[in-house]
C-alpha positions in Angstrom: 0.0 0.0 0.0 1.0 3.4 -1.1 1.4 6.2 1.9 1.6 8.7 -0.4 -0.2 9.0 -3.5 2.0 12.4 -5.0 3.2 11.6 -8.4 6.3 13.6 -7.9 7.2 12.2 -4.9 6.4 8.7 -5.9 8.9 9.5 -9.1 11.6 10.5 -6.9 11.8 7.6 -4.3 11.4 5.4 -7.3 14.3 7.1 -8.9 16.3 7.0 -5.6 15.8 3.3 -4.8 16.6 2.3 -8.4 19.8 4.4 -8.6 20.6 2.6 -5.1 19.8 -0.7 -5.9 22.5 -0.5 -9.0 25.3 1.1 -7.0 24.7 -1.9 -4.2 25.3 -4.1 -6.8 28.3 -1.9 -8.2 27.3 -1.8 -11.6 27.6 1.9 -13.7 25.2 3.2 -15.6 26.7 2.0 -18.7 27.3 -1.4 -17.3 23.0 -1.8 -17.3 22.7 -0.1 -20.0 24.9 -2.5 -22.4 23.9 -5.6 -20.7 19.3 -4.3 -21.8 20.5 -2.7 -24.5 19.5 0.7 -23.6 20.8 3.9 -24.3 23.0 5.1 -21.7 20.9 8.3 -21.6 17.5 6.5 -21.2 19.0 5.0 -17.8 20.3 8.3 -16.9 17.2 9.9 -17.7 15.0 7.8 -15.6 17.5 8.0 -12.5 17.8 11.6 -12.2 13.7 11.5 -12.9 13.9 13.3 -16.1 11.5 10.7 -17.6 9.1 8.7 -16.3 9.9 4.7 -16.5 7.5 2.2 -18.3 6.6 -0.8 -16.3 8.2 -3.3 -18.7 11.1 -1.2 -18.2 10.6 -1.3 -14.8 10.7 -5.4 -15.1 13.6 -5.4 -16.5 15.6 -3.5 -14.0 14.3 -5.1 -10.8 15.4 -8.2 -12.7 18.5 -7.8 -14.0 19.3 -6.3 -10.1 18.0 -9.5 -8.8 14.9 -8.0 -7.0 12.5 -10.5 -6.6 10.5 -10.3 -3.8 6.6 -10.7 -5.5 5.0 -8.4 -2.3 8.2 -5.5 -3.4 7.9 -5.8 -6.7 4.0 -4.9 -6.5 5.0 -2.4 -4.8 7.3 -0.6 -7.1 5.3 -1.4 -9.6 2.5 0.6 -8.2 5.0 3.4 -7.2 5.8 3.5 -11.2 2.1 3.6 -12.2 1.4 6.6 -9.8 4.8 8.7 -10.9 3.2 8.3 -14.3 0.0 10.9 -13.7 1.4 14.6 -13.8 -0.2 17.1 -11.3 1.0 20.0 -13.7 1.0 18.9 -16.9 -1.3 21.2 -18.2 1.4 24.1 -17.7 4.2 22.0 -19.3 3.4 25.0 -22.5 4.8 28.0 -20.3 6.7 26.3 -17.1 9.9 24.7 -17.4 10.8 20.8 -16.8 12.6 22.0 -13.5 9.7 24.1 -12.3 6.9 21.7 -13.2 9.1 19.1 -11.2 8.9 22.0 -8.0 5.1 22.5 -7.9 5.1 18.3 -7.6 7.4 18.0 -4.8 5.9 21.5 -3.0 2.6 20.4 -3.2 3.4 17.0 -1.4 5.9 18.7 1.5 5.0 18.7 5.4 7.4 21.6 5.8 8.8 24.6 3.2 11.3 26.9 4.3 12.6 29.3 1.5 14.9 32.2 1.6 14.4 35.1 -1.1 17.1 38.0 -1.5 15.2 39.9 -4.0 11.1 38.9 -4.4 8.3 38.1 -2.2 8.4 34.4 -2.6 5.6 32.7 -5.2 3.6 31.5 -2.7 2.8 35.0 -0.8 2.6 37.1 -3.9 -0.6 39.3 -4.7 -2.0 38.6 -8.7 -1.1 42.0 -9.3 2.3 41.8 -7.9 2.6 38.5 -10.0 1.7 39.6 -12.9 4.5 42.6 -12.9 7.4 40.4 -12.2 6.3 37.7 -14.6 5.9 40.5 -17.5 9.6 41.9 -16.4 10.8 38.1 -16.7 9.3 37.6 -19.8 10.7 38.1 -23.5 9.3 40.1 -25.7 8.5 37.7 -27.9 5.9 35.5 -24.6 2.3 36.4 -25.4 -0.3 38.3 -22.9 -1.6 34.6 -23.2 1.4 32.8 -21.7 1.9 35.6 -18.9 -1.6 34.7 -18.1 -1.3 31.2 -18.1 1.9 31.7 -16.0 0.0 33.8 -13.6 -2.7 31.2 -13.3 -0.7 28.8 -12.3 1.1 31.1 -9.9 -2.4 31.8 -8.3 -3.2 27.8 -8.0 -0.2 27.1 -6.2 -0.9 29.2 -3.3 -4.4 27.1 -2.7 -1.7 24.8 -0.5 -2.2 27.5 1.8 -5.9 27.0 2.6 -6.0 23.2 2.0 -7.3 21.6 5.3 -3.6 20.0 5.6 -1.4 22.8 5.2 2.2 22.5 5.3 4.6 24.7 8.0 5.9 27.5 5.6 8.9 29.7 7.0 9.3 32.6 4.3 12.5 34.4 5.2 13.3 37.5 3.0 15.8 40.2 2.7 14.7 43.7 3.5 15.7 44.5 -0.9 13.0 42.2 -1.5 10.2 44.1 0.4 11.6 47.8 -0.2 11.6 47.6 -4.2 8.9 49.0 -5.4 7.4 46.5 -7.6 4.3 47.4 -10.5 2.0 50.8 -10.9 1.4 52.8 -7.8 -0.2 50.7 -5.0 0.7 47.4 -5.9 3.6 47.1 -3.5 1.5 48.6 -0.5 -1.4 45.9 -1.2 1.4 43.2 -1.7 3.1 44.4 2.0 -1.0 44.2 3.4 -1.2 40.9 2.0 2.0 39.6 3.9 0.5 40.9 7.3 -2.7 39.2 6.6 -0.7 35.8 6.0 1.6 36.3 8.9 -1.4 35.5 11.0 -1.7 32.3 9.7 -0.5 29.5 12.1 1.3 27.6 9.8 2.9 30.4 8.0 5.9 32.8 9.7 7.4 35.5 7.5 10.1 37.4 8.6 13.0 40.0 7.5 16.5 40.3 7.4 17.0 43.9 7.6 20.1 46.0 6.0 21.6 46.4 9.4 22.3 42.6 10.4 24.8 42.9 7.5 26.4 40.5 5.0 24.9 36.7 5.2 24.7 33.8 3.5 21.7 34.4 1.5 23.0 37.0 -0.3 24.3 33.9 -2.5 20.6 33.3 -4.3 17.6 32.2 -3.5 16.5 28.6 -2.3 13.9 26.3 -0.9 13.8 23.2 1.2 11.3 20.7 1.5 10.5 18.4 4.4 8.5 15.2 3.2 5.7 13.5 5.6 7.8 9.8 5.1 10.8 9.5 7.1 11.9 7.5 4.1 12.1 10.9 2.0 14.9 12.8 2.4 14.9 16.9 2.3 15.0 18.2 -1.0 16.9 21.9 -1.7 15.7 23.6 -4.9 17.9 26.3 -6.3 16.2 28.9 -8.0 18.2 30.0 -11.2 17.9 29.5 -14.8 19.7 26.4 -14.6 17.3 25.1 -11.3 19.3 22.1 -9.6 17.4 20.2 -6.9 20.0 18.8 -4.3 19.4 16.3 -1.3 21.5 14.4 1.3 24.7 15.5 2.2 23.9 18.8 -0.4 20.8 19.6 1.0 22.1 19.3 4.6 24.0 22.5 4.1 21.2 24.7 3.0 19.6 23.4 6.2 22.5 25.0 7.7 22.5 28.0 5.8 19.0 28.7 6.8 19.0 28.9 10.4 22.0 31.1 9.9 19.8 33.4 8.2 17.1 32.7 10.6 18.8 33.7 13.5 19.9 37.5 11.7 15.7 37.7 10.9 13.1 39.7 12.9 10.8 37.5 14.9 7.4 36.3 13.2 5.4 39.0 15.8 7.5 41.9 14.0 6.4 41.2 10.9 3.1 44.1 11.2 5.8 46.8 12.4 8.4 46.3 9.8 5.2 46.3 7.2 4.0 49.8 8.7 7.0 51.4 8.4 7.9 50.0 5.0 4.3 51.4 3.7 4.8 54.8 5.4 8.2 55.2 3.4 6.6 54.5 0.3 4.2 57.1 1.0 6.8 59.3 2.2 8.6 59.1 -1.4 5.3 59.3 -3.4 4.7 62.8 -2.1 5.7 65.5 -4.3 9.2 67.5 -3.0 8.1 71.2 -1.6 9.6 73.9 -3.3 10.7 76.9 -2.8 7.3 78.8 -3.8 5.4 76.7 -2.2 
C-alpha cells in the first residue's frame, strides 16, 4: 500500500531506490545499460527522474538487479504507475521541466522553508504583484496569453495554503525584497498588506533580514527546502536560477545550515506588522511630491 499517492514524490523515491539498488550491486550506468540494450541516456534519464519509466522497463531492471521479492515488486510497480500521472502537466506549454518538477514536490511537502534576496516568494505574492514580475521576466516575444497562463498557475499554487492539511511554511526575506517597489502605484503597499494578513496564519511565519544585520549567506541566491511526511524521503533543496538544480542528502544538509544562519539575523514572526508599517509609510513618504521653494 502506497502512503503517499504524489506523483512527484512517488517519481523520486522510485528514482532513488533504483539508482541505489545498481550502486549496491556496483554496476555503472553504462554497465545496465549494455547488458538491456538501452541507451545510456535512457537509464540516466529515468535515474535523475527526467522521464518517467515504463513498467516493462521497470521489469527489467528489478530483474537484472536480482529483485524478486513478489510483495516489493507490486509495490514498485505501483510506485511507477502513480509517478506516471502529472499534477502539472497542463502548464508543461509556459513552465519549465525544473519548475513543473517544484510544484510536484511542494505540493506534497509537510514543511517549506525558503529564503528570497530579491522577491516576495511565489507562494505569498498578490495577482497584481505577480503579474508585474512575470511581464519583467518575460521576453518580448511571450504572449499576454502565456503571462496569463503563468499567472494562473502562480495563483493555484498558493491554494496549499488553505488546504485543510497545510504544510509549515517559514518565508525568510531580505529587507531588498520588500523595499523595491514592484508594479504601478499601490501594488507594492497591497502586496506588503497581504503579507500581514498571512503572517497570522499559524502555519505560516514571515520574517526580514534587515540591511543592518549585514552581510549573510543568503545573499548567495535564493533557495527552498522541503521536508517530506515519510521518514523515508529525504529533504530536498531547490535552487532557483535559470539552470534550477534540486539537491538532497549531504547537499541539501547544508542549505539546512544555511538557513537557520539566516534565521537567527531575521526579525521574529510577531515583528512582521511593524516592519510592514513602516515599509508602507516610506513609500508614502517618497510618493509625495518635493516642496519647493514657492510653495
Amino acid at each position: 500500500m502506497i502512503k503517499h499517492a504524489d506523483p512527484e514524490v512517488q517519481r523520486r523515491r522510485l528514482r532513488i531506490m533504483l539508482r541505489d539498488f545498481r550502486q549496491s550491486r556496483q554496476l555503472t550506468q553504462k554497465d545496465v545499460a549494455r547488458e538491456l540494450d538501452w541507451s545510456t541516456s535512457k537509464l540516466i534519464r529515468i535515474e535523475t527522474g527526467e522521464s518517467s519509466i515504463a513498467v516493462s522497463d521497470l521489469r527489467a531492471l528489478l530483474a537484472h538487479y536480482e529483485v524478486t521479492d513478489p510483495e516489493h515488486v507490486d509495490q514498485l510497480i505501483e510506485m511507477a504507475r502513480i509517478a506516471k500521472h502529472q499534477t502539472w502537466s497542463s502548464y508543461r506549454d509556459v513552465l519549465s521541466p525544473a519548475l513543473l518538477l517544484y510544484l510536484g514536490y511542494e505540493s506534497s511537502a509537510s514543511r517549506i522553508r525558503q529564503f528570497e534576496p530579491l522577491l516576495i516568494p511565489g507562494l505569498l505574492q498578490t495577482e497584481e504583484y505577480a503579474r508585474a514580475i512575470i511581464r519583467a521576466y518575460s521576453p518580448p516575444s511571450r504572449s499576454d496569453r502565456d503571462i496569463e497562463r503563468i499567472l494562473q498557475a502562480r495563483m493555484e499554487r498558493q491554494e496549499l495554503l488553505s488546504r485543510e492539511d497545510p504544510p509549515e511554511i517559514f518565508c525568510l526575506m531580505d529587507e531588498a525584497a520588500v523595499r523595491r517597489v514592484v508594479g504601478k502605484s499601490g501594488v507594492m503597499v497591497r502586496q506588503l498588506e497581504k503579507l500581514k494578513r498571512l503572517n497570522e496564519l499559524p502555519n505560516l511565519h514571515i520574517q526580514i533580514v534587515r540591511f543592518e544585520a549585514g552581510e549573510h549567506p543568503g545573499m548567495q541566491g535564493p533557495f527552498a527546502i522541503l521536508d517530506f511526511p515519510d521518514p523515508a524521503d529525504d529533504d530536498l533543496v531547490y535552487l532557483e536560477s535559470p539552470s534550477a538544480q534540486a539537491l538532497s542528502g549531504e547537499d541539501a544538509a547544508v542549505y539546512v545550515e544555511k538557513f537557520f544562519q539566516i534565521e537567527d539575523l531575521a526579525t521574529p514572526k510577531a515583528r512582521l506588522n511593524g516592519v510592514m508599517d513602516e515599509l508602507i509609510a516610506d513609500m508614502g513618504r517618497a510618493q509625495r511630491p518635493t516642496p519647493t521653494a514657492d510653495s
